[in-house]
C-alpha positions as CSV (number, residue, x, y, z in Angstrom):
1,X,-43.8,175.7,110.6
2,X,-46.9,175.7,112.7
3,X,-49.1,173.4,113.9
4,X,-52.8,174.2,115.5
5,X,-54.1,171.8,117.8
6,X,-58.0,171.9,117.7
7,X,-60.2,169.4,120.1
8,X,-63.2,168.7,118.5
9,X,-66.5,170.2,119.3
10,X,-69.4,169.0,121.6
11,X,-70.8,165.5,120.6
12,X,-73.9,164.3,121.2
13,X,-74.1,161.6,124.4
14,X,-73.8,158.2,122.9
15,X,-74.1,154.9,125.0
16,X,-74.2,151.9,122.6
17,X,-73.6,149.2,125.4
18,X,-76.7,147.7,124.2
19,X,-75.7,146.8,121.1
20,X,-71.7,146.8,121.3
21,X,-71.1,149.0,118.8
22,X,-68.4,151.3,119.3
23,X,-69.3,154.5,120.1
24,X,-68.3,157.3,117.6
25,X,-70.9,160.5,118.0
26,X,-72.1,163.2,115.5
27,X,-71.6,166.9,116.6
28,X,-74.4,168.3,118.4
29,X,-76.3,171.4,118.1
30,X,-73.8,173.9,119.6
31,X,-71.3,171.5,118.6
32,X,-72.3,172.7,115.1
33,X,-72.2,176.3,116.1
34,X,-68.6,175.7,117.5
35,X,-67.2,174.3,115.1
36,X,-68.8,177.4,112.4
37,X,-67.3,179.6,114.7
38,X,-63.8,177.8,115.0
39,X,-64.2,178.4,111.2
40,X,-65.0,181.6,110.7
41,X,-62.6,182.7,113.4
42,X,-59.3,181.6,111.3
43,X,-60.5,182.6,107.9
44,X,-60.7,186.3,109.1
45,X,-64.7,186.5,109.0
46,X,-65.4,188.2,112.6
47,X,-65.1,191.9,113.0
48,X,-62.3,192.6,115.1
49,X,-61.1,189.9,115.0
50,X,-57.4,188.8,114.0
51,X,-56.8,188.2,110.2
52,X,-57.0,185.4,108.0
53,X,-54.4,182.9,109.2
54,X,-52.4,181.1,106.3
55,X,-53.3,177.6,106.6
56,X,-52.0,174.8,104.0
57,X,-53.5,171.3,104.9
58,X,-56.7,170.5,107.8
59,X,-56.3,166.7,109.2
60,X,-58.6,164.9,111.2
61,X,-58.7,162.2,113.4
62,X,-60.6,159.3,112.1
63,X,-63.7,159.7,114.2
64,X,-66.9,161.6,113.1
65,X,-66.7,164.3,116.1
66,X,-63.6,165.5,114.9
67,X,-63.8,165.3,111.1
68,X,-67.1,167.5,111.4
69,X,-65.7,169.9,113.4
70,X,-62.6,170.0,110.7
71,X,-65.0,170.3,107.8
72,X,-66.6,173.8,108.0
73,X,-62.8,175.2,108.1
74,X,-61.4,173.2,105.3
75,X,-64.9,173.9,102.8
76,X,-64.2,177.6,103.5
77,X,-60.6,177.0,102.7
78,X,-61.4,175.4,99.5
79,X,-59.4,172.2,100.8
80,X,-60.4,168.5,101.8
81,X,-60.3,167.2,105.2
82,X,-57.4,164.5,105.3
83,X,-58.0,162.1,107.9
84,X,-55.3,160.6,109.7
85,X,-55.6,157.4,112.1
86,X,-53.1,158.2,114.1
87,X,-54.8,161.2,115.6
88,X,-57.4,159.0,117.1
89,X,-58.3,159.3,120.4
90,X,-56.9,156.8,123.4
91,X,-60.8,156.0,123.8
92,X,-62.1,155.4,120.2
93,X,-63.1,151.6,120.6
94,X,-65.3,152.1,124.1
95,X,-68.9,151.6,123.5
96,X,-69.7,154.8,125.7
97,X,-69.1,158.6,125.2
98,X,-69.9,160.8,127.8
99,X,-68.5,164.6,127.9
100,X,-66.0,164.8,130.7
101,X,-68.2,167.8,132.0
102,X,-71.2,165.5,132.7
103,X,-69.2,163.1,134.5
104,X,-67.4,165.8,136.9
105,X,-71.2,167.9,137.3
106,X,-71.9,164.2,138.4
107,X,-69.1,163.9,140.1
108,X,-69.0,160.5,138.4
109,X,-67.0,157.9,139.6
110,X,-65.5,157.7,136.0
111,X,-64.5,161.4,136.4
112,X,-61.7,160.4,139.1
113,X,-60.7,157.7,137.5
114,X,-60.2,159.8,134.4
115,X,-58.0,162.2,136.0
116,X,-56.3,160.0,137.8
117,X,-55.2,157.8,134.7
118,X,-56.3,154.7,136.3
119,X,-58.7,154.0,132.5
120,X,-56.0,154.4,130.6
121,X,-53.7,151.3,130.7
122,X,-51.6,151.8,127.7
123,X,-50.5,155.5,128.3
124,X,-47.3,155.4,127.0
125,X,-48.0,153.5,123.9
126,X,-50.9,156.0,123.1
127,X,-48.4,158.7,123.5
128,X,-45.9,157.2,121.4
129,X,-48.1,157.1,118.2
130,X,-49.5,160.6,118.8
131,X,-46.0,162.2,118.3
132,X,-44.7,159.9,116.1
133,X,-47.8,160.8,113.9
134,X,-47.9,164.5,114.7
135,X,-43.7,164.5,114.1
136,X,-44.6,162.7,110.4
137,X,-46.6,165.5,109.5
138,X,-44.3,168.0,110.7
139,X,-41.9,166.7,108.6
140,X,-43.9,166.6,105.0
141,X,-45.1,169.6,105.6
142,X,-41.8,172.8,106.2
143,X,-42.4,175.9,106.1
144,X,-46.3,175.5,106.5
145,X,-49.4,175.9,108.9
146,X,-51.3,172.7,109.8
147,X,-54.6,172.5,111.2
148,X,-55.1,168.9,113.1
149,X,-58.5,168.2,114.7
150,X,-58.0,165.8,117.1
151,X,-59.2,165.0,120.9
152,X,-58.4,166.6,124.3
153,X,-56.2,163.9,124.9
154,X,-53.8,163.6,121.7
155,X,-53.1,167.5,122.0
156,X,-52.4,166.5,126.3
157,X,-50.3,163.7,125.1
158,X,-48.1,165.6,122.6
159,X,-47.4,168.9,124.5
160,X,-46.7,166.9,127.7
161,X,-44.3,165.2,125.4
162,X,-43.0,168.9,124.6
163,X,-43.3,169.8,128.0
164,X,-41.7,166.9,130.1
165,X,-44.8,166.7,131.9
166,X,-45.4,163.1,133.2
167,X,-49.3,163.3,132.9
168,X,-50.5,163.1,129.4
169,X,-54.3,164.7,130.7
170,X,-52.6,167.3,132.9
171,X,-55.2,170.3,131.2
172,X,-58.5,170.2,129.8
173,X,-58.4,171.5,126.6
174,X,-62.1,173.3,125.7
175,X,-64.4,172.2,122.8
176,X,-62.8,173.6,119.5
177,X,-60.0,175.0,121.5
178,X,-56.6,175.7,119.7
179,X,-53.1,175.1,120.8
180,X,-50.1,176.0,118.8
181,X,-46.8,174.8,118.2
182,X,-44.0,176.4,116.8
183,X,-41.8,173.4,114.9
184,X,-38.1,174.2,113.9
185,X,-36.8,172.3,111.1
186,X,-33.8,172.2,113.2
187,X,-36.1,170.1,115.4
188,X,-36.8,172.6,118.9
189,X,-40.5,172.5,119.2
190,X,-42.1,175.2,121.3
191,X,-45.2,175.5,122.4
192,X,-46.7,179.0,121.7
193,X,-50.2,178.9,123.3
194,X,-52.8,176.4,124.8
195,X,-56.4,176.2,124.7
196,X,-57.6,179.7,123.1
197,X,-61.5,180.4,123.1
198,X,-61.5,183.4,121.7
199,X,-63.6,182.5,118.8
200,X,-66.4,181.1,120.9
201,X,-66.4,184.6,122.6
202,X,-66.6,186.4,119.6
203,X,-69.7,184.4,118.1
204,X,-71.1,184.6,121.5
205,X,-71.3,180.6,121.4
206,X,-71.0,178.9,125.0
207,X,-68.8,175.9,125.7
208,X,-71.2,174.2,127.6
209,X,-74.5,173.1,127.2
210,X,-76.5,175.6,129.7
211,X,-73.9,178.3,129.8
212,X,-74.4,181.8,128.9
């Protein structure tokens, strides 16, 4: 079976430190035009582009960036979004979300500290329910194609498990960017691609705010 890896798209800014609520964004604008594109890109709808891709269940993490980026794919596919918790992000209770390119344009503090893993203290705990989750639904689901929207760092924190890579944010995976992996019933695991774009380049939609 198959599994494709999508981050989620661009998110508004959100700083609820005021109020203590836990931050949990809405897609923005090109967020929204991301996440069309992601879409159209694996239903077959761009000239020139690859072919429909077979795809039998979309899952979400929990948090609203993620399920709206899942739900132009799945309302072309005719399916619902399922969410699963255990997709959630390492982050989801902080009252802040920044994207990680305004911190490093910055060159925020919180930027280092990010890629350092010094802000992440339970690492290996996170890890552990990412693939224990993401080896659940491999599992239900032989024989089949799987699309999970999740976060940058669930799809780190998995394929470094697949890898043997000690760092669990050793890339950073692009807004609506897809990473597959091939999943043996046998139980090998290989990893068959990370972070393709191509669908933004098609559409002509930039991962950035201010690109081109």
């Amino acid at each position: 079976m198959e599994l494709l890896l999508v981050r989620h798209a661009l998110p508004d800014r959100v700083d609820n430190t005021p109020t203590g609520e836990v931050a949990d964004p809405t897609l923005s604008d090109l967020g929204r035009r991301q996440a069309a594109a992601l879409a159209d890109w694996l239903v077959g709808l761009w000239p020139g582009g690859p072919p429909a891709e077979t795809v039998d269940a979309v899952y979400s993490s929990p948090l609203v960036r993620a399920f709206e980026t899942a739900a132009p794919l799945a309302d072309q596919l005719g399916y619902p979004v399922v969410v699963e918790d255990g997709l959630a992000e390492y982050d989801a209770e902080e009252l802040v979300y920044i994207p990680v390119e305004e911190l490093r344009a910055a060159r925020d503090p919180r930027w280092f500290e990010l890629v350092s893993g010094e802000v992440i203290p339970d690492l290996a705990d996170f890890q552990t329910r990412v693939v224990a989750t993401v080896e659940a639904l491999v599992a239900t689901h032989p024989g089949q194609r799987l699309v999970l929207v999740c976060h940058g760092g669930v799809i780190g924190a998995y394929l470094a498990h697949l890898l043997g890579t000690q760092r669990v944010l050793f890339f950073e995976a692009g807004y609506t960017s897809i990473s597959r992996v091939l999943a043996a019933s046998t139980g090998e695991r290989s990893v068959a691609s990370m972070n393709e774009l191509a669908h933004l380049r098609a559409a002509g939609v930039p991962l950035y705010e201010g690109d081109n």
